[in-house]
mmCIF file of the N, C-alpha and C atoms, coordinates in Angstrom:
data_MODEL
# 
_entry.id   MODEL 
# 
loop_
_atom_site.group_PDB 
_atom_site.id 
_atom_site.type_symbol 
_atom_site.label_atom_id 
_atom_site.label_alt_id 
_atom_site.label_comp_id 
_atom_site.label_asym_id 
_atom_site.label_entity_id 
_atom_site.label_seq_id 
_atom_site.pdbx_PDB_ins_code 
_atom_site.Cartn_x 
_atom_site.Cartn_y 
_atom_site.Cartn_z 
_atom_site.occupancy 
_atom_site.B_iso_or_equiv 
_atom_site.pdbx_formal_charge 
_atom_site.auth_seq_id 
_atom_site.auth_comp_id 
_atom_site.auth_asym_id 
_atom_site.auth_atom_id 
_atom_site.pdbx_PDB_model_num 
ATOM 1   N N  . UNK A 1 1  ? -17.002 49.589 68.387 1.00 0.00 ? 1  UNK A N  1 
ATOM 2   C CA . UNK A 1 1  ? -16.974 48.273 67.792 1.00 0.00 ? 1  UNK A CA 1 
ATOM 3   C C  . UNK A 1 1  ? -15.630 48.094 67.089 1.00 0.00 ? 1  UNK A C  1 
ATOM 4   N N  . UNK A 1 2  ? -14.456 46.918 67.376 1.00 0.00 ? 2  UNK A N  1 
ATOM 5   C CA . UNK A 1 2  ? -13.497 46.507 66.711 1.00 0.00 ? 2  UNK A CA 1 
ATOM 6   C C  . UNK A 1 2  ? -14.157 45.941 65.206 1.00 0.00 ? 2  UNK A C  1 
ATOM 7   N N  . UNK A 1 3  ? -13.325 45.868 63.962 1.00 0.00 ? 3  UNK A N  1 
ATOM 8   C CA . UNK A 1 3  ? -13.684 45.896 62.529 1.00 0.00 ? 3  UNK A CA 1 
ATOM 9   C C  . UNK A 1 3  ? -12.352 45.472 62.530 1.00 0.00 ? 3  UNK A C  1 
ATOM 10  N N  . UNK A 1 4  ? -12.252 44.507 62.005 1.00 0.00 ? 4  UNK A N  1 
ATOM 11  C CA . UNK A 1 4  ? -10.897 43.757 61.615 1.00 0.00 ? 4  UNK A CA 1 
ATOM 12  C C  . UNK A 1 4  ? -10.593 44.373 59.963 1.00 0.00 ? 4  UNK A C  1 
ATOM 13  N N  . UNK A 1 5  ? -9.551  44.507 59.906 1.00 0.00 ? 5  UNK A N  1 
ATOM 14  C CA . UNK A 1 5  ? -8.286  45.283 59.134 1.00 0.00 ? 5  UNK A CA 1 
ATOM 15  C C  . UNK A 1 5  ? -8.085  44.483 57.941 1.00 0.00 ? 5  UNK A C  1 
ATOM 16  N N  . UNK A 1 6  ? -8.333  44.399 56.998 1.00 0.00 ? 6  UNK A N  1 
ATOM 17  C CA . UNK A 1 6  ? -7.558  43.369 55.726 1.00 0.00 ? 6  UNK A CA 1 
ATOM 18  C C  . UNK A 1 6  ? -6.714  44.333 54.930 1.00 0.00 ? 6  UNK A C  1 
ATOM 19  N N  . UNK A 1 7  ? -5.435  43.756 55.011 1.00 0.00 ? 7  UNK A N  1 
ATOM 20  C CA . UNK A 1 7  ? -4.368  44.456 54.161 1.00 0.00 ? 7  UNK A CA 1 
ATOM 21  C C  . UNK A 1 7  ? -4.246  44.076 52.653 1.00 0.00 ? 7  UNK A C  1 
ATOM 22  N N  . UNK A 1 8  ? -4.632  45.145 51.856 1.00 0.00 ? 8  UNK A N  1 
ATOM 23  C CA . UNK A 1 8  ? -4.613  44.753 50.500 1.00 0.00 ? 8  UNK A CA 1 
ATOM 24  C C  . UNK A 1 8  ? -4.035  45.528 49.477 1.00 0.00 ? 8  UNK A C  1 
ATOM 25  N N  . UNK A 1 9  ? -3.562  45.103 48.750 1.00 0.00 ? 9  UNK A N  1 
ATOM 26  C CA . UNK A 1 9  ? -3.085  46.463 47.478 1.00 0.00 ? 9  UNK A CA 1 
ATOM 27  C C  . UNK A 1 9  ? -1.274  46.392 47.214 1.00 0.00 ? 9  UNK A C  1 
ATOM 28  N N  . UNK A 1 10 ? -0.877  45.777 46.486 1.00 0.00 ? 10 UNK A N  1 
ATOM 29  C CA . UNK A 1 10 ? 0.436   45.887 46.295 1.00 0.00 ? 10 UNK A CA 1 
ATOM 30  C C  . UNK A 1 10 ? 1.717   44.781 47.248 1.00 0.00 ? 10 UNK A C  1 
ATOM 31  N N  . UNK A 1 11 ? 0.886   44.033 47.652 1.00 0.00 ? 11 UNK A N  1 
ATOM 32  C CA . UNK A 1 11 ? 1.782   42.992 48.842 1.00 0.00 ? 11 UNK A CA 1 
ATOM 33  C C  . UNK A 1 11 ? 2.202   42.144 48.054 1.00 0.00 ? 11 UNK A C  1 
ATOM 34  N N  . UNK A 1 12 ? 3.795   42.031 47.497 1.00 0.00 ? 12 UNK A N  1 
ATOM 35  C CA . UNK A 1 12 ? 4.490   41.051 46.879 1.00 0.00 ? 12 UNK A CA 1 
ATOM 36  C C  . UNK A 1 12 ? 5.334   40.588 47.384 1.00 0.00 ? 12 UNK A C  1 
ATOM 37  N N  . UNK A 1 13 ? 5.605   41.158 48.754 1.00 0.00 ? 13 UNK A N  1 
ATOM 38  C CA . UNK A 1 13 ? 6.586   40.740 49.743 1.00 0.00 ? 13 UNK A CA 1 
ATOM 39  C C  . UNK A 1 13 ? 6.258   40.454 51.219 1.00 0.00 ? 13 UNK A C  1 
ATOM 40  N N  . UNK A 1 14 ? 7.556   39.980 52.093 1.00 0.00 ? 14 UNK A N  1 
ATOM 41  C CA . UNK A 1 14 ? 7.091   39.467 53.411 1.00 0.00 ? 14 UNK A CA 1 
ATOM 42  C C  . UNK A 1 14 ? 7.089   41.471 54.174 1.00 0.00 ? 14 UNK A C  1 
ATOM 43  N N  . UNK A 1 15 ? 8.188   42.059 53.769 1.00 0.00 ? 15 UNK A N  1 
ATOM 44  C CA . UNK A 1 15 ? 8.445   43.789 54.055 1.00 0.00 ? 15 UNK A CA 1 
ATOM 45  C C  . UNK A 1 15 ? 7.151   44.338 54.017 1.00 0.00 ? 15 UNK A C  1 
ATOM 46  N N  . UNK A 1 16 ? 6.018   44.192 52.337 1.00 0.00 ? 16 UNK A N  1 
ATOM 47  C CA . UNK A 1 16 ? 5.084   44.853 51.932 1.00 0.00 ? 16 UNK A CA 1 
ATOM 48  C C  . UNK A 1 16 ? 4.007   44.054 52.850 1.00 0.00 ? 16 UNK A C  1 
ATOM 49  N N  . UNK A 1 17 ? 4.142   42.781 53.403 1.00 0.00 ? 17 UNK A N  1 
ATOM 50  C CA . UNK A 1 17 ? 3.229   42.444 54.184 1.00 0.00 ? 17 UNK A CA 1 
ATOM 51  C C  . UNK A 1 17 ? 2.838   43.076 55.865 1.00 0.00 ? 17 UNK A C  1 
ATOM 52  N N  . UNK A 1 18 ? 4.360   43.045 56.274 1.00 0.00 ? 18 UNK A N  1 
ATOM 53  C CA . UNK A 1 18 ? 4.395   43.971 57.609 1.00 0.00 ? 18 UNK A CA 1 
ATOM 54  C C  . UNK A 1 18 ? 4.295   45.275 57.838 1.00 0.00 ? 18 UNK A C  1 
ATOM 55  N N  . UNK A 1 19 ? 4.043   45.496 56.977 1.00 0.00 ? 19 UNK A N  1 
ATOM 56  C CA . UNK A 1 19 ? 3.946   47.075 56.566 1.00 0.00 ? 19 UNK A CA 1 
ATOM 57  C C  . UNK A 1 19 ? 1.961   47.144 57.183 1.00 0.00 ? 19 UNK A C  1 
ATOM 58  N N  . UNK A 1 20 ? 1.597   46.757 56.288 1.00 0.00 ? 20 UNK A N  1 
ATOM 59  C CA . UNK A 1 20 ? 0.073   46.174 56.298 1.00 0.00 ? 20 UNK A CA 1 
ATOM 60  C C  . UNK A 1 20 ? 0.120   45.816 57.804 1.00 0.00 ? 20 UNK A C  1 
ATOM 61  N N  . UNK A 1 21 ? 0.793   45.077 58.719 1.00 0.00 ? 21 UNK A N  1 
ATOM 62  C CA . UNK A 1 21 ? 0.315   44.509 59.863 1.00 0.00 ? 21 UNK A CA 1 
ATOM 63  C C  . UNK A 1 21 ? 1.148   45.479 61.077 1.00 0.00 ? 21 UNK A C  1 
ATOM 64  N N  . UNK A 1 22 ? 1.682   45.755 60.919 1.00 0.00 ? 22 UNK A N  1 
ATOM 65  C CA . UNK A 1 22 ? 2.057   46.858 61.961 1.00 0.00 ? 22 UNK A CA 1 
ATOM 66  C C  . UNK A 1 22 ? 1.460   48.342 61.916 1.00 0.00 ? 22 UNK A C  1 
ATOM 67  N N  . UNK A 1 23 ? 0.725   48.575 60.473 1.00 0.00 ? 23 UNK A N  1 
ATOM 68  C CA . UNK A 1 23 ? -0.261  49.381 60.546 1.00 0.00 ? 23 UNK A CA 1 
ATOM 69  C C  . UNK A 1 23 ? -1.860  48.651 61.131 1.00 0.00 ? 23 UNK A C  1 
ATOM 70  N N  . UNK A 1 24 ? -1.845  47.926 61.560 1.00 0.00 ? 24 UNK A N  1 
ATOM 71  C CA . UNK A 1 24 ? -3.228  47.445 61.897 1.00 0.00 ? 24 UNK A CA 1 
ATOM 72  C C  . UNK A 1 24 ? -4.252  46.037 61.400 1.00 0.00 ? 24 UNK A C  1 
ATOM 73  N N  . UNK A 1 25 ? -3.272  45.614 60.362 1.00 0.00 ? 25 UNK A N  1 
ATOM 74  C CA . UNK A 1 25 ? -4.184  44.709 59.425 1.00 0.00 ? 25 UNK A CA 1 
ATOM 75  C C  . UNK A 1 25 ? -3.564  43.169 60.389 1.00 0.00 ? 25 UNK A C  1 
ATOM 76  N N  . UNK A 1 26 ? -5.471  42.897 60.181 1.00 0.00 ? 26 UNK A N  1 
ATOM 77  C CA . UNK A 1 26 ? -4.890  41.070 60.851 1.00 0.00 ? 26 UNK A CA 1 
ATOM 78  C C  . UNK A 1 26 ? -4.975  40.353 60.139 1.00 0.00 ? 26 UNK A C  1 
ATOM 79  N N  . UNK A 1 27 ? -5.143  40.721 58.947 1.00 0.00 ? 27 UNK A N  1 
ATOM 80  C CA . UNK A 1 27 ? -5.032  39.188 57.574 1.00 0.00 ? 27 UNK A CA 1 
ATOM 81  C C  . UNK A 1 27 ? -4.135  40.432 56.246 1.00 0.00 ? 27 UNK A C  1 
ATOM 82  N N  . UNK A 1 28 ? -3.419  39.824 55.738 1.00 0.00 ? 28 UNK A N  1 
ATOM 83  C CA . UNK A 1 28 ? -3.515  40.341 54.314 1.00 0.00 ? 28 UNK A CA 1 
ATOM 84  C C  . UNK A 1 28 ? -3.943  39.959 53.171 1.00 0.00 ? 28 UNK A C  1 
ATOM 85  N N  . UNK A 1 29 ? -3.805  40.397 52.039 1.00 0.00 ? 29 UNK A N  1 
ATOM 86  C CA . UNK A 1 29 ? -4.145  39.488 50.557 1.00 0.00 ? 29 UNK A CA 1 
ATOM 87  C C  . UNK A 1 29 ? -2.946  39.596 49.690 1.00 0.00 ? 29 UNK A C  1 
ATOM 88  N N  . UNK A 1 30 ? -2.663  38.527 49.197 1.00 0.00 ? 30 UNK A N  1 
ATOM 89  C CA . UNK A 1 30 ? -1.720  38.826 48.182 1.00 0.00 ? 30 UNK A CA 1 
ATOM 90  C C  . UNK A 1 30 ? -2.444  38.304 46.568 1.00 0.00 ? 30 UNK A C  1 
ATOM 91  N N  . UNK A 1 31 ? -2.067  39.411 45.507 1.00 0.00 ? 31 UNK A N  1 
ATOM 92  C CA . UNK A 1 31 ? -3.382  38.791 44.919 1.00 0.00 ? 31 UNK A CA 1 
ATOM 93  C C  . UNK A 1 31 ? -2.133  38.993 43.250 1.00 0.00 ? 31 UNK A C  1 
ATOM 94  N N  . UNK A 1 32 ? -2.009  40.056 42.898 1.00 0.00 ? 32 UNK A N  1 
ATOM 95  C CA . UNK A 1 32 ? -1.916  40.277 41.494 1.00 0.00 ? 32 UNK A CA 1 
ATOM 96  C C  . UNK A 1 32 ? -0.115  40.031 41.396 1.00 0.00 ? 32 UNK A C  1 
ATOM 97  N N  . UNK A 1 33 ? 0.466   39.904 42.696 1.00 0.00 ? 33 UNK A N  1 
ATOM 98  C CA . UNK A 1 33 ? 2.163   39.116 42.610 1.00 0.00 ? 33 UNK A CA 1 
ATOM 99  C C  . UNK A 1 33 ? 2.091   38.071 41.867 1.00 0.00 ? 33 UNK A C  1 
ATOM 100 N N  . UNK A 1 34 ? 1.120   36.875 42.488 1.00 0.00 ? 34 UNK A N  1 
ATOM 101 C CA . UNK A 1 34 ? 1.137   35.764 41.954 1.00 0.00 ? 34 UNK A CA 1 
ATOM 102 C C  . UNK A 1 34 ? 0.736   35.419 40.425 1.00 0.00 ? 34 UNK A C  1 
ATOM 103 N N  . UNK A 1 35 ? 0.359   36.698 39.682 1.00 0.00 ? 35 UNK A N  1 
ATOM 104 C CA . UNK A 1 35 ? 0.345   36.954 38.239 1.00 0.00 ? 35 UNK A CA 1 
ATOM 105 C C  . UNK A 1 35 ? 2.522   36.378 38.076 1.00 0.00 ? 35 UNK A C  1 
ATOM 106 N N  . UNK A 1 36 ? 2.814   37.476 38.823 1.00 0.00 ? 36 UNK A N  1 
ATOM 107 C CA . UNK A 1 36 ? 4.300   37.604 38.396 1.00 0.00 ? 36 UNK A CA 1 
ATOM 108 C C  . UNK A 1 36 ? 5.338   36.189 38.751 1.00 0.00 ? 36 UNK A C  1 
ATOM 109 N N  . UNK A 1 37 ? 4.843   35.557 40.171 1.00 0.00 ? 37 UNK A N  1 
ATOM 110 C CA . UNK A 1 37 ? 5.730   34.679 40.833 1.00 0.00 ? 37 UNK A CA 1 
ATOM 111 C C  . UNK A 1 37 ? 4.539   33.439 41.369 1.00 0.00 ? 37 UNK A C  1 
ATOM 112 N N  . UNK A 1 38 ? 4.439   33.074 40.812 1.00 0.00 ? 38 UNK A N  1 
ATOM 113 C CA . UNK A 1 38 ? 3.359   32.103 41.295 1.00 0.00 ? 38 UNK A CA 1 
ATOM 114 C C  . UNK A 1 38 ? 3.180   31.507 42.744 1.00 0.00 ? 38 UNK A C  1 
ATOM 115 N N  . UNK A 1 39 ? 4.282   31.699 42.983 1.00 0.00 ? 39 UNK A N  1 
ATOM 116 C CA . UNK A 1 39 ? 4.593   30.915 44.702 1.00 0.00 ? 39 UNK A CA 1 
ATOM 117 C C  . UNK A 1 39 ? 4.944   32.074 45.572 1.00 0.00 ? 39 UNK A C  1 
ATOM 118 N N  . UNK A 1 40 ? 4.254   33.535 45.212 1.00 0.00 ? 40 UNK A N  1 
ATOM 119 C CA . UNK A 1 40 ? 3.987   35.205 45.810 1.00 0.00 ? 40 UNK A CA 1 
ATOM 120 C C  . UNK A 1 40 ? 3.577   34.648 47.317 1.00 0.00 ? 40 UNK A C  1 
ATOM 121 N N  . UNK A 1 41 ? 2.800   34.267 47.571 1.00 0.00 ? 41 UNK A N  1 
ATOM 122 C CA . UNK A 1 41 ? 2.326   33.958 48.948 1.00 0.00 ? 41 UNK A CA 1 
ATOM 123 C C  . UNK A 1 41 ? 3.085   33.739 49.543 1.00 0.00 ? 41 UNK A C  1 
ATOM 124 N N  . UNK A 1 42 ? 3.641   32.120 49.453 1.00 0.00 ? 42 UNK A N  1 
ATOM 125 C CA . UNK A 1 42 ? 4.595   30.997 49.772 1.00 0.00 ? 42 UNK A CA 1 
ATOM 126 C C  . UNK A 1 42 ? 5.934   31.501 50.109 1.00 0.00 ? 42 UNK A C  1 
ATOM 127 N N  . UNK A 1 43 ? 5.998   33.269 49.125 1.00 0.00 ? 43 UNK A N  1 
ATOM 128 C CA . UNK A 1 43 ? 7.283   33.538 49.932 1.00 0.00 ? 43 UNK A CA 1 
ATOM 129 C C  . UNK A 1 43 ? 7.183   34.710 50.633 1.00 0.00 ? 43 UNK A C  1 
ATOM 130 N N  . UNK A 1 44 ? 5.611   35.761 50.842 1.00 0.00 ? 44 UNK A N  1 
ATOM 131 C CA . UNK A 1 44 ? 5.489   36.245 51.410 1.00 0.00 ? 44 UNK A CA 1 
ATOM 132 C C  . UNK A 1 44 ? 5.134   35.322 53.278 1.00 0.00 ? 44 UNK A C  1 
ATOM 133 N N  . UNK A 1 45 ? 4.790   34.351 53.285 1.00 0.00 ? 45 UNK A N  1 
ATOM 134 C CA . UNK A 1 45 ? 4.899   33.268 54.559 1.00 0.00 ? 45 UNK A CA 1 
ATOM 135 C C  . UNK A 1 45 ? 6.057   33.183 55.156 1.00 0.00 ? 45 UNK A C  1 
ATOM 136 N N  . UNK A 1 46 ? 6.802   32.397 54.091 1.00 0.00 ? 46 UNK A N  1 
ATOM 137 C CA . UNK A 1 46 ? 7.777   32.291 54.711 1.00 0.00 ? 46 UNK A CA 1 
ATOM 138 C C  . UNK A 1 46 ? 8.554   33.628 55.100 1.00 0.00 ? 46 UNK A C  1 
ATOM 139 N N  . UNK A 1 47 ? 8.699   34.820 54.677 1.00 0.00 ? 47 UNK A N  1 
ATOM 140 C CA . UNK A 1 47 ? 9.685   36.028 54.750 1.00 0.00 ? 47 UNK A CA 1 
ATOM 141 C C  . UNK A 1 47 ? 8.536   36.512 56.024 1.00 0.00 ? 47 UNK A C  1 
ATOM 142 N N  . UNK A 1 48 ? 7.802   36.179 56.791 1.00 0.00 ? 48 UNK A N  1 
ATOM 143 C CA . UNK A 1 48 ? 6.752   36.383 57.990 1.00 0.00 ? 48 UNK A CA 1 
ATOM 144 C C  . UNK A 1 48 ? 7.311   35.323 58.899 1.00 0.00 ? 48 UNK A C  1 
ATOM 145 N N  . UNK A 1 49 ? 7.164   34.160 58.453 1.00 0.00 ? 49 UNK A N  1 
ATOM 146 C CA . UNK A 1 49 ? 8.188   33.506 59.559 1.00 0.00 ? 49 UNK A CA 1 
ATOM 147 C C  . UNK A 1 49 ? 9.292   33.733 59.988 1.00 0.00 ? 49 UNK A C  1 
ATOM 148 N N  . UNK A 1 50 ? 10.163  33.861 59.142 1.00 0.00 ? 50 UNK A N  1 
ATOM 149 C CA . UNK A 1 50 ? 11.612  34.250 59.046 1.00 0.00 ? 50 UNK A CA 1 
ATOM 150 C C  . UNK A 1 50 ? 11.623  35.345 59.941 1.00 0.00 ? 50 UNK A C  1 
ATOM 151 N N  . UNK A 1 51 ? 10.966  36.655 59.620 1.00 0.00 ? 51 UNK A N  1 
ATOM 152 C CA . UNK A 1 51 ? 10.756  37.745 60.943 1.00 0.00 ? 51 UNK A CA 1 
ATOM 153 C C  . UNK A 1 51 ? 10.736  37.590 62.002 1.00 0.00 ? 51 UNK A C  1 
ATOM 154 N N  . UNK A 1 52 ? 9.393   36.909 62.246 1.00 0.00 ? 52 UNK A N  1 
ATOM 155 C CA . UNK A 1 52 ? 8.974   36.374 63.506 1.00 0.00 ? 52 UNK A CA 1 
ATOM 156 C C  . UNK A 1 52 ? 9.964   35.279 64.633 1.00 0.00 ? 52 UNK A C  1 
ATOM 157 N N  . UNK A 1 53 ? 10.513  34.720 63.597 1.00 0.00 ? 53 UNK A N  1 
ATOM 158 C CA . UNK A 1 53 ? 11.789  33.691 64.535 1.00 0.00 ? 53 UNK A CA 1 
ATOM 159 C C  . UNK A 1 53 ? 13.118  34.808 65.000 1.00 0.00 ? 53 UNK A C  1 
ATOM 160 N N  . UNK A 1 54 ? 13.421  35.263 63.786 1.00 0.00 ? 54 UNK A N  1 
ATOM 161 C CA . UNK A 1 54 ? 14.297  36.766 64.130 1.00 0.00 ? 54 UNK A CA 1 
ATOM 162 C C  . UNK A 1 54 ? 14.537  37.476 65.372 1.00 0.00 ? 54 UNK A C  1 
ATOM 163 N N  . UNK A 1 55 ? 12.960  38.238 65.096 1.00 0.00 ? 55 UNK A N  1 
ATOM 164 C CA . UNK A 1 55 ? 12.854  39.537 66.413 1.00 0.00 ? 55 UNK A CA 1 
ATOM 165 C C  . UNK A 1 55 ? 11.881  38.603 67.416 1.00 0.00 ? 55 UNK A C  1 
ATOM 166 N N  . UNK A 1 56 ? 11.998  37.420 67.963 1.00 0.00 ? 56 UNK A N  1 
ATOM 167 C CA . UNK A 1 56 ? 11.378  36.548 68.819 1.00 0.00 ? 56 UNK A CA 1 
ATOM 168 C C  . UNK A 1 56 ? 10.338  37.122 69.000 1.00 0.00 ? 56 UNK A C  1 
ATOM 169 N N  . UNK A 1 57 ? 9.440   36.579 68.375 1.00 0.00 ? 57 UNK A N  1 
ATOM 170 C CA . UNK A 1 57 ? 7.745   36.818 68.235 1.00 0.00 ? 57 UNK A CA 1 
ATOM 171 C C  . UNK A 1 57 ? 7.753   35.774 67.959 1.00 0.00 ? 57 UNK A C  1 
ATOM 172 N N  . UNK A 1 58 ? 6.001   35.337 69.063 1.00 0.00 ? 58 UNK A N  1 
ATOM 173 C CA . UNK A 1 58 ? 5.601   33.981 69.033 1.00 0.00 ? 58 UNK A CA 1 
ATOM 174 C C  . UNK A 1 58 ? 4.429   34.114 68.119 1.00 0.00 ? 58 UNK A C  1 
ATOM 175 N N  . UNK A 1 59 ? 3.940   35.445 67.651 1.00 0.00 ? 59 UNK A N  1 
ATOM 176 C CA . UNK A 1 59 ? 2.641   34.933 66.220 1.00 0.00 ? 59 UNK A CA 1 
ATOM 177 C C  . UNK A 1 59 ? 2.797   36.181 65.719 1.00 0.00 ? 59 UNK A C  1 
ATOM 178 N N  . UNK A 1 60 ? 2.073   36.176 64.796 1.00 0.00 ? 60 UNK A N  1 
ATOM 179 C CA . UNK A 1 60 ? 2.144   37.657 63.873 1.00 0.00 ? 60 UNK A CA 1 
ATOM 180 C C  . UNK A 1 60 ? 0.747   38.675 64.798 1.00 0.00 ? 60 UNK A C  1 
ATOM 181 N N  . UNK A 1 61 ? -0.205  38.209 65.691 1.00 0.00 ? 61 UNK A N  1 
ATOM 182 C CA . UNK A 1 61 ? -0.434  38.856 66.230 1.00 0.00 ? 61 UNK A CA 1 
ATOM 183 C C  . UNK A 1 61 ? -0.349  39.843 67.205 1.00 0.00 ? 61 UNK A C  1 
ATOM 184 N N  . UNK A 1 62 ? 0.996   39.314 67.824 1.00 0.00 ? 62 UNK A N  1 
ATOM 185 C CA . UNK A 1 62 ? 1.688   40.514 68.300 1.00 0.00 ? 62 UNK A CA 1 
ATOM 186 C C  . UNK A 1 62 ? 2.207   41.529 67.519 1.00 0.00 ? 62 UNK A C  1 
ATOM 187 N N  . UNK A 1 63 ? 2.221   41.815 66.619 1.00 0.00 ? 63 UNK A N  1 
ATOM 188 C CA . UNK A 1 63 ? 2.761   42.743 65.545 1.00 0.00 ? 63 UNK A CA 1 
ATOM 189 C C  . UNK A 1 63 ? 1.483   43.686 64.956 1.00 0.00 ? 63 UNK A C  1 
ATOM 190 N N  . UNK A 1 64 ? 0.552   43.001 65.139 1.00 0.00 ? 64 UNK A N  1 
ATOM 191 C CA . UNK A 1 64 ? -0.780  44.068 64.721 1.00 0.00 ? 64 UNK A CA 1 
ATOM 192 C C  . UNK A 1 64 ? -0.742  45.127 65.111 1.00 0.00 ? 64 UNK A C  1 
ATOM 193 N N  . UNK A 1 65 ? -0.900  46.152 64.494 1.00 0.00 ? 65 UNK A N  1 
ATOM 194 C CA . UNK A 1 65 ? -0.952  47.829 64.978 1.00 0.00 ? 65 UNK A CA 1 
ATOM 195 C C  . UNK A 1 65 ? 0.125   47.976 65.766 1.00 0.00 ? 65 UNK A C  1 
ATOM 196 N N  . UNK A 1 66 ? 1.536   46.924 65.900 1.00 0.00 ? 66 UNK A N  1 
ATOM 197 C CA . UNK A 1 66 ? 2.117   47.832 66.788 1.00 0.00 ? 66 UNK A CA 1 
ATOM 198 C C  . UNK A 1 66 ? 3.177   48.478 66.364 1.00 0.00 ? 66 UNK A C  1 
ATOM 199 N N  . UNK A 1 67 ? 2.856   49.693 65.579 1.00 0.00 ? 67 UNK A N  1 
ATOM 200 C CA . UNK A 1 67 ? 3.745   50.553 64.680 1.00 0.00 ? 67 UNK A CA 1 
ATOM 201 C C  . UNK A 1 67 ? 3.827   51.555 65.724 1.00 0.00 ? 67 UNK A C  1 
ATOM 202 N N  . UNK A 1 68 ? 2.742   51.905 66.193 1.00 0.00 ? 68 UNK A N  1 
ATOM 203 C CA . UNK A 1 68 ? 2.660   52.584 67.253 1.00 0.00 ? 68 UNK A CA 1 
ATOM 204 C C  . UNK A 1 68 ? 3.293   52.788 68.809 1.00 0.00 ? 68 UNK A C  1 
ATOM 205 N N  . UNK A 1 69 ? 3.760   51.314 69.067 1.00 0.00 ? 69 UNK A N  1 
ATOM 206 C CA . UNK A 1 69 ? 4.901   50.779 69.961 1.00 0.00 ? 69 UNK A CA 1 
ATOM 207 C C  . UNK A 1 69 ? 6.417   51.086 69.540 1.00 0.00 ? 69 UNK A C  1 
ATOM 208 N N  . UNK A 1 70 ? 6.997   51.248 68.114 1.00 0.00 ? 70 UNK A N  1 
ATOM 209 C CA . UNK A 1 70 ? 8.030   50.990 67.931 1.00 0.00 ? 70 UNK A CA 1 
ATOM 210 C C  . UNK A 1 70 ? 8.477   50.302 67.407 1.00 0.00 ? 70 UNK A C  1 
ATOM 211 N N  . UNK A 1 71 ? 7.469   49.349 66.806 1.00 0.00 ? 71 UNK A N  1 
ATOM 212 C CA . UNK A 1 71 ? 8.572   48.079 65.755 1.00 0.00 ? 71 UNK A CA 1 
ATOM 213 C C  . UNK A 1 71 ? 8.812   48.525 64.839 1.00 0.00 ? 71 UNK A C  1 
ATOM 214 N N  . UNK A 1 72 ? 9.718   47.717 64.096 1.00 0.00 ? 72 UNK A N  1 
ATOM 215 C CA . UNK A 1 72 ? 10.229  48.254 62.586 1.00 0.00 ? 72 UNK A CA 1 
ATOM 216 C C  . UNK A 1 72 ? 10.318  47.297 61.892 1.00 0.00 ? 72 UNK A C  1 
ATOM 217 N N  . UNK A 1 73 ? 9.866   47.330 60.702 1.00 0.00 ? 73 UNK A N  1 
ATOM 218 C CA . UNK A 1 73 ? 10.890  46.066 59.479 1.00 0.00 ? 73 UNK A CA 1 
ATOM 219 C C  . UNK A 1 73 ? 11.741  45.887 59.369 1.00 0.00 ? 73 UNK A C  1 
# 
């Protein structure tokens, strides 16, 4: 049985987010940044887009678990 992945714990960035998704996670949380930066999400999104237009990826689902392929941050 597949069990979908939630990445949680320390994600204040778009880096700390892909980290989480190239190990396997298909959603993350960003939770206790937005104590620090209120708009934590907003720039963990955008620093996911920004990637994704980069290394030409058409969704962040291609990037799931594939640490294992070879990608990198």
């Amino acid at each position: 049985m597949d069990l979908p992945l939630i990445g949680m714990g320390g994600i204040a960035t778009a880096r700390d987010a892909l980290e989480f998704i190239l190990a396997g996670a298909s959603a993350i949380q960003v939770g206790t940044a937005n104590f620090v930066h209120p708009d934590a999400a907003t720039r963990v999104l955008d620093g996911l887009e920004e990637y994704l237009v980069r290394h030409e990826f058409a969704s962040v689902r291609e990037l799931v678990g594939s640490l294992a392929s070879g990608v990198t941050v």
